[in-house]
N, C-alpha and C positions, 0 to 999 in steps of 0.2 A: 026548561033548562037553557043556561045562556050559551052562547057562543062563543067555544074559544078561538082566540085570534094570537096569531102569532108575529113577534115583531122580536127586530133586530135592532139594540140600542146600543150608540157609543158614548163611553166614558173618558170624560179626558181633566186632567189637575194638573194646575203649575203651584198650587199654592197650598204644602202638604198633602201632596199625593198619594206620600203611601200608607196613609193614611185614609183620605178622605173617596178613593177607587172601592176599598173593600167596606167602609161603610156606605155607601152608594149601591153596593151588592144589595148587601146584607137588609138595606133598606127596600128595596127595589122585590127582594124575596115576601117581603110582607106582605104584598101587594098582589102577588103573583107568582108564577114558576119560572124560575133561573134553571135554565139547558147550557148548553154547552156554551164555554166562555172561552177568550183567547188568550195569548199569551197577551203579558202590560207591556209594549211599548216604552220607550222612550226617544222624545223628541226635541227638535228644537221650536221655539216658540214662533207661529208665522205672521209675519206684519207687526209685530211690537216687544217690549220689553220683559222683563219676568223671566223668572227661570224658567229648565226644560219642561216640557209635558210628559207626564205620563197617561197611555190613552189603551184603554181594550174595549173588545164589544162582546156583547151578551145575547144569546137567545131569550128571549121572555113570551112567556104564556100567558095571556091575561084576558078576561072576561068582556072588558072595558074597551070602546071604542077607541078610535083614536084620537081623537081630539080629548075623551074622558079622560085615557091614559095621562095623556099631555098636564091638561089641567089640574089632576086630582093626585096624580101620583108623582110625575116627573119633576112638576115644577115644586109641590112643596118638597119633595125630597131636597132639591138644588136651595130651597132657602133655609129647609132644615140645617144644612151643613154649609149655611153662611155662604153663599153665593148672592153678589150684590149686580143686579144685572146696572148695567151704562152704556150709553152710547157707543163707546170704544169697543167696536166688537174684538180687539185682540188684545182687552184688559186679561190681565192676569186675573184667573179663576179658581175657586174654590172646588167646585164640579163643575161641569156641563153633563148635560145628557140629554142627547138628539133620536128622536128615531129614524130610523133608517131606511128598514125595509117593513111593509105592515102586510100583514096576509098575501106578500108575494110582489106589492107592489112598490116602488122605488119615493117616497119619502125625500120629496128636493133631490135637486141631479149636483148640487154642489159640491158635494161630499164624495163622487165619483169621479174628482182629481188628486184628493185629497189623499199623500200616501198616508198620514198618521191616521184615518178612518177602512181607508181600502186596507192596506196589509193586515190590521190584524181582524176585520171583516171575514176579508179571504182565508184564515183560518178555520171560520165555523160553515164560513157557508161559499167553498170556493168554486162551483160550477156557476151560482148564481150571474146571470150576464145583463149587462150594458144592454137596453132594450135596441138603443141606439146605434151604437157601435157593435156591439155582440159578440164583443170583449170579457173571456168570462173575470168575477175576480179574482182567481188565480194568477191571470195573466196578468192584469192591472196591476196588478201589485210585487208581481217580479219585474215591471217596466218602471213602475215607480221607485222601488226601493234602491234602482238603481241611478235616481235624480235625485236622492235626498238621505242624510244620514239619520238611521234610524237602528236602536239595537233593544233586544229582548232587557228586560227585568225580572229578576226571580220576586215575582210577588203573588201571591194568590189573592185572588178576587171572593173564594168563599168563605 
């Protein structure tokens, strides 16, 4: 029997989002088990041009290691649904989908300033803490949400 591993992804679209969030789900469930999701965000774009983002994250259950996940599942989903990677990391996007947290452990620290990833993170998983700081995300994200404008969208992700 395999291992299942548990990891926390975020979703984030400037280019048809409300659209291109919930087939990123729906995608994403093929693959695996979709738990508990957050509210969708919306943001404004950081470092460049294109409309707002819309951004949530997802619990996922999957069999698949991490880097498997990444390669097998994440990345063609993201080219499934016309995602053209370029150098410009703050080109306007079709999806992205990053992992975050993998079996507990912190997945890149970049995204742990980030309120469009922390707030709505800190929804599904808000004691989870900052190994560093020991800042749970709950708190991250009432300190952040008060440096940047950010408001709920009624959209469902399933």
């Amino acid at each position: 029997m395999n291992d299942v591993h548990l990891a926390y992804l975020s979703l984030g679209s400037n280019i048809e989002p409300e659209s291109n969030l919930p087939k990123a789900a729906r995608l994403l469930a093929q693959h695996g088990q979709v738990g508990k999701t957050s509210s969708v965000w919306e943001t404004k774009p950081v470092g460049g041009g294109g409309g707002n983002y819309l951004n949530a994250c997802l619990e996922y259950e999957t069999a698949l290691s991490q880097t498997a996940l990444k390669e097998t599942v994440l990345r063609p989903i993201e080219t499934q649904l016309g995602r053209k990677r370029s150098a410009d990391k703050f080109a306007p996007r079709t999806i992205d989908i990053d992992i975050l947290v993998f079996d507990g452990e912190i997945v890149g620290e970049r995204w742990l300033t980030q309120a469009f990833v922390v707030v709505p993170l800190a929804e599904i998983l808000p004691e989870f803490k900052n190994p560093a700081s020991k800042e749970s995300l709950q708190d991250a994200a009432t300190r952040l949400r008060r440096e940047v404008w950010m408001e709920t969208r009624p959209l469902e992700l399933g």
